[in-house]
C-alpha positions as CSV (number, residue, x, y, z in Angstrom):
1,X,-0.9,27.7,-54.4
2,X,0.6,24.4,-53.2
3,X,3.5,22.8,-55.3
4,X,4.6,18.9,-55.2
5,X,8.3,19.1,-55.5
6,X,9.0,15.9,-54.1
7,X,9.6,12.6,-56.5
8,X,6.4,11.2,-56.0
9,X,2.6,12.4,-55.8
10,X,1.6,13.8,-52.1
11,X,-1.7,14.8,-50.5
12,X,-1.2,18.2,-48.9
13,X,-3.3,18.9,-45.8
14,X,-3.3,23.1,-44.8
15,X,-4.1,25.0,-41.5
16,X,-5.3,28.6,-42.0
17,X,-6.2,30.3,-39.2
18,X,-8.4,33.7,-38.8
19,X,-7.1,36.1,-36.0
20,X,-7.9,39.3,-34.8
21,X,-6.1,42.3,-35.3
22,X,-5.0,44.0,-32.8
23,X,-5.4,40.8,-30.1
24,X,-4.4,37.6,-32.0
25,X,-7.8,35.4,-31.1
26,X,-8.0,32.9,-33.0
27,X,-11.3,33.2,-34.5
28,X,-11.5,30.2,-36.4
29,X,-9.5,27.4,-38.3
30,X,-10.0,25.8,-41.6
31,X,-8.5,22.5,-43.0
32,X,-8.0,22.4,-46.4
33,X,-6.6,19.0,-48.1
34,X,-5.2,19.3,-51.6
35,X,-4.2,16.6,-54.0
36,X,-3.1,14.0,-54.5
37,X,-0.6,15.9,-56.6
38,X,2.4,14.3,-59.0
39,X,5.6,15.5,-58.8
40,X,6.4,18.9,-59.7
41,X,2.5,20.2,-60.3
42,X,0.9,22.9,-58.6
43,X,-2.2,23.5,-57.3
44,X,-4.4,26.7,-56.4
45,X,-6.1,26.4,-53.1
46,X,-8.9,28.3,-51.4
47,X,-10.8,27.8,-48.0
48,X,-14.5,29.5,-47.3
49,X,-13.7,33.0,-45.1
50,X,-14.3,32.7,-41.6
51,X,-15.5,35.0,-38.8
52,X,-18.0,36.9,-40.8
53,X,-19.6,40.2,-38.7
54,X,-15.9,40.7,-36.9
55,X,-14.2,43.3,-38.2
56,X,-10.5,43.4,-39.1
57,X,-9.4,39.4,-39.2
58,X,-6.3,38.4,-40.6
59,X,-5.2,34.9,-42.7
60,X,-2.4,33.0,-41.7
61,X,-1.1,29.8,-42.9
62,X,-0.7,28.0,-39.4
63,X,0.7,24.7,-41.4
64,X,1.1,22.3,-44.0
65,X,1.5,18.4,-43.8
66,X,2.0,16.3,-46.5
67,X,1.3,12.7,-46.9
């Protein structure tokens, strides 16, 4: 979930990365833009999985921008 807590509306724009585990390759990365969202609303995000047949990735928010 994303939450605008700023005073005006903002466009959120997400890195997630997939890793392996144990090694840390970076598998894949997804963008994912949510909004634009007025202030003080939330939002519930969600980005397609990535790596499919490799066994044991991980999720990590890598970052988030707003604009």
């Amino acid at each position: 979930m994303v939450r605008n807590s700023a005073t005006s509306s903002r466009t959120y724009s997400i890195a997630v990365d997939f890793i392996t585990n144990p090694g840390d390759t970076v598998m894949a990365t997804r963008i994912v833009n949510v909004g634009p969202l007025v202030p003080n609303k939330s939002a519930n995000w969600s980005t397609p999985a990535a790596g499919q047949g490799h066994a044991n990735l991980n999720c990590i928010v890598r970052q988030a921008l707003w604009s």
